[in-house]
N, C-alpha and C positions, 0 to 999 in steps of 0.2 A: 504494500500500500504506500503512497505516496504523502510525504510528509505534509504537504499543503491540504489533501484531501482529510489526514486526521486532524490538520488543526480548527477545520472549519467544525466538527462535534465539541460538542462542550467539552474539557478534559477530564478526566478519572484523577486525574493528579495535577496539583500545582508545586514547583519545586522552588520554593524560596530561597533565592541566591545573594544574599548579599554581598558588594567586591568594593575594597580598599586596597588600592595599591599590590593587583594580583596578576598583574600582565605577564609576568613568568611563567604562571600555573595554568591562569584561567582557562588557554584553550583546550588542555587536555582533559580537565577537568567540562568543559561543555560539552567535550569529542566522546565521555565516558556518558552522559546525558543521553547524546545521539546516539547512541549503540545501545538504549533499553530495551529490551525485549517486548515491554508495555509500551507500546506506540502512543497511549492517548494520555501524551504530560501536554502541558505548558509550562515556561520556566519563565519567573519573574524576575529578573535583575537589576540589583539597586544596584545603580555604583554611585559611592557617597563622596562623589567630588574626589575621585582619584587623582592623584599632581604625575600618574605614571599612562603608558598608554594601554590601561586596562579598559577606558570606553571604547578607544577604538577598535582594540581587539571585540569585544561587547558587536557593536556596531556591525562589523565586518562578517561576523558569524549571522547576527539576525538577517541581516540581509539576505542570505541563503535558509535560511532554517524559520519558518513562517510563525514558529510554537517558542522561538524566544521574544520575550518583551524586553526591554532594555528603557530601562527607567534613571535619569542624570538629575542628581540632586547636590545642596550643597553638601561639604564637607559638616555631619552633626554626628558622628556617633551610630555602633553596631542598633544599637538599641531602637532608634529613630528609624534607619533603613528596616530595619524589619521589621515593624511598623506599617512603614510607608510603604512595600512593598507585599504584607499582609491585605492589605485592603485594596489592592488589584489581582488579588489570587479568585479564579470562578472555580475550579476543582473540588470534587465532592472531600478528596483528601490534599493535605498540605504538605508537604516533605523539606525538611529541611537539608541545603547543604552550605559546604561553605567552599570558596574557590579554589583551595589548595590543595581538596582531596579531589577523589576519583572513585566512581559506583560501579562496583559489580554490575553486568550485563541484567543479573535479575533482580536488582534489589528493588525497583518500583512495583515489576508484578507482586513478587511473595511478600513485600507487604502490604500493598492492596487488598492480594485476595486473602491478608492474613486479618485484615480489620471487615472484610468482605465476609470471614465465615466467622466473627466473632463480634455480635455486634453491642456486647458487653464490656465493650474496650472503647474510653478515648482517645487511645496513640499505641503506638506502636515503638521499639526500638530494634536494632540490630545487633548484631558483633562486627568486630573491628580489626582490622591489621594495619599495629604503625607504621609507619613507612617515614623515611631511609631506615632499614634494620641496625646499618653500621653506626648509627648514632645513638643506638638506645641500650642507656643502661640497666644495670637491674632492676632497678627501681621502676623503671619505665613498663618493663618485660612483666615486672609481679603487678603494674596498674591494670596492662591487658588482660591477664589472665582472669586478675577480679572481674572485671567488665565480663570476659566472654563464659563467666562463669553465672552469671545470671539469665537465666533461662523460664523466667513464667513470670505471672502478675505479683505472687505473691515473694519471688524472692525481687522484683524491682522494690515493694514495699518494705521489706526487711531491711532492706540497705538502703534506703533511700535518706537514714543520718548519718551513714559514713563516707559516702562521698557519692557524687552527681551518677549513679548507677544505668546510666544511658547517655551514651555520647551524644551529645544535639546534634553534631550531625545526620545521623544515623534515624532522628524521630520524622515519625511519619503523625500527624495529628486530624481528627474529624475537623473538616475546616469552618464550621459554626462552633466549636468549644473552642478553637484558635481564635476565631474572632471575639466569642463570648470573655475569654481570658486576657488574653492579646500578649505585648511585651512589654515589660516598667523597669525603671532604671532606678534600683532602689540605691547604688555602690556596691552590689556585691552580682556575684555570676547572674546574667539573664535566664542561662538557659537552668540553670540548679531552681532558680526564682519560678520561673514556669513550672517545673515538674512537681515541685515541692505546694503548688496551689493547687496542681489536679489533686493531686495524692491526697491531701487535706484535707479536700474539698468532698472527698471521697469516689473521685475517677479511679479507674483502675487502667495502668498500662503495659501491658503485653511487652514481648522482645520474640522476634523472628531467631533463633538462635545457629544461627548461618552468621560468615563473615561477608556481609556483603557492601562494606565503605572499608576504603581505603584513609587511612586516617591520618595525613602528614604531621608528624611532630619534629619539628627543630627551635630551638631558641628564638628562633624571631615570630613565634606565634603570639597571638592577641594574649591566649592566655598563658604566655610566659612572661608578658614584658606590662603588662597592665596591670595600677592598684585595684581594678577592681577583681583581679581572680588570684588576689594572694590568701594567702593560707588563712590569715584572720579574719579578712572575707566573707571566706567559705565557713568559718566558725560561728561568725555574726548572722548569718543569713542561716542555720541549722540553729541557732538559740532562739530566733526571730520564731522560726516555724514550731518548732518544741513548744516552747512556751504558749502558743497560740492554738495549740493543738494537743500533744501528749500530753503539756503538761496544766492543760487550761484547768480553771478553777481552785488548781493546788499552790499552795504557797510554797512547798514543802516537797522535794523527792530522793530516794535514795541512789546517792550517783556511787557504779561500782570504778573505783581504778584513778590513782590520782598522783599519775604521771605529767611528761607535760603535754600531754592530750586534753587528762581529766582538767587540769588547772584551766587549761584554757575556756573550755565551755563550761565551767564554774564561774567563771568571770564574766562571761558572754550571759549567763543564764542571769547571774547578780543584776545586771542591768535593769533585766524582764520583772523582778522581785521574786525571783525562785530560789530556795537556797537550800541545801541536803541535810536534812534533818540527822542520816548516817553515810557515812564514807567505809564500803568494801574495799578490803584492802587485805594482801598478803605480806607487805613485809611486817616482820613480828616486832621492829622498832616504832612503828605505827600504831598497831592495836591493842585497846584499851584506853589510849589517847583521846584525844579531839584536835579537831582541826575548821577552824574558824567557826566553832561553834556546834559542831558537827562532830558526832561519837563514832571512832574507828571501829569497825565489825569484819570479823573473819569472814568469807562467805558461809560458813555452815551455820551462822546466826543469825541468818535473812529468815527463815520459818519461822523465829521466836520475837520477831520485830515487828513494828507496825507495817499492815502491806500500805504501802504508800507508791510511786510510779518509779518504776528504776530505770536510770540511763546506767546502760553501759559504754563507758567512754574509754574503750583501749584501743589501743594504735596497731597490731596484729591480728592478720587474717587468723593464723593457727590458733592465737589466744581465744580470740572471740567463737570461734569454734568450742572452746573447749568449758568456756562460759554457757555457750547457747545448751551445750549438754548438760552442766550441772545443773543448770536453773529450771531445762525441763524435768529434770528428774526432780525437783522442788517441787513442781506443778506451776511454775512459769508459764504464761504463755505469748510467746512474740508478737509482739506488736499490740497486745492487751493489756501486759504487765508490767512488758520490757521493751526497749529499744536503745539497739546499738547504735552510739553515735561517737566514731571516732574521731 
């Protein structure tokens, strides 16, 4: 079928692009759009006053390709283009990408037809492979693995205080809850901000669990070089939602782990007026003690305490593993009694 002739149907998909200074990337990154197996996108591109020749690359493509839009604004911010490029999306679903990466051949159908046979989901996510390999540390290597180890709604809700457990790139969203929600620029991650309001709000979002985005990480990424997606950030904007949420109407909850993970979102939470009535802890120089006010407790002392809302705030996958078993074996139950928020 011929590209002009799909783009005159409404599209099944609108693929939200916004481009900052991406004329390096952008056109492979559009070349991987024009090779979806799902013929019926449209793709909306903001480019937000680029000083590079990312419009005209933009421009140069559209011209042949009748299902890109190419929309030239000033220079305001991720937040404002996508935005202002949400509100010419007509697609029954919205998909997000960003210029730098590059989509698997199938990632528009399976997850169409993954929101198509599930119609109990506001969004969707995928898995991911970073890309240059040669520049990714360990650190980088054990981020993927978390990510691609989430695989259903309800471990996206599990993890969704440990860290942004769906690469925005990769989300695919019902395009009335996108616009119902939309994007806010609060100082801390947009895309953590969006996901942590469906979830809240009591959306549930799915994950296709295929690698199908390519996911460029190097140093001059937005979120390596921006205050707004630095670490205490992503801590402000997790105390934000907690408090507004797990921990609504309590003044009081029992935070396990009080490394410099727990400090931090004991700080973060102080702000909210939440303060840990007891602090779990293992080291045995600790318990018995208090600690700003707060009585140090072994874990085996959580049955004989008041049940009050416990965050678990530790910094390892293996650890939190091994939390998440004793506390069921307590009669915990995740995401009712407990929530890990590293």
């Amino acid at each position: 079928m011929r590209a002009d002739a799909v783009a005159q149907d409404a599209p099944l998909v609108s693929v939200l692009l916004p481009v900052w200074n991406a004329a390096a990337t952008l056109l492979a990154c559009l070349r991987s759009l024009q090779r979806q197996r799902e013929r019926r996108w449209e793709c909306v591109l903001v480019d937000d006053g680029s000083c590079d020749a990312s419009l005209a690359v933009a421009r140069r493509v559209a011209a042949r390709e009748p299902r890109l839009k190419v929309l030239a604004t000033p220079h305001r911010g991720l937040v404002a283009a996508l935005q202002t490029g949400l509100n010419h999306c007509r697609g029954r679903f919205v998909a997000r990408m960003d210029a730098d990466d590059l989509m698997h051949r199938e990632r528009l159908a399976l997850q169409s037809q993954w929101l198509l046979s599930h119609p109990e989901l506001a969004a969707v996510g995928c898995h991911v492979r970073l890309f240059p390999r040669r520049f990714l540390r360990a650190g980088r290597r054990a981020y993927e693995r978390w990510l691609n180890s989430i695989d259903s709604p309800q471990r996206v809700r599990q993890e969704a205080f440990v860290e942004c457990p769906v690469a925005h790139p990769t989300l695919m969203v019902r395009r009335e809850i996108l616009l119902a929600f939309g994007y806010r620029d609060c100082g801390w991650p947009e895309d953590y901000d969006l996901l942590l309001r469906l979830l809240t709000s009591g959306l549930h979002v799915g994950m296709v669990p295929r690698r199908l985005l390519l996911w460029r990480d190097t140093p001059q990424r937005l979120s390596r070089t921006s205050p707004t997606y630095a670490l205490s950030r992503f801590t402000a904007c997790k105390a934000a939602f907690l408090a507004a949420s797990f921990l609504a109407g309590r003044d009081t909850y029992i935070l396990w782990g009080f490394g410099e993970t727990g400090k931090a979102l004991h700080r973060a939470l102080r702000a909210h007026g939440k303060r840990p009535a007891y602090i779990v802890e293992l080291h045995p120089r600790r318990l018995g003690k208090t600690i700003h006010g707060a009585a140090v407790i072994p874990p085996d002392a959580l049955p004989r305490v008041a049940r009050l809302p416990l965050v678990v705030s530790v910094a390892g996958a293996a650890a939190r593993t091994e939390i998440r078993q004793a506390l069921a074996q307590m009669g915990f139950v995740e995401t009712r009694d407990f929530v890990c928020a590293a």
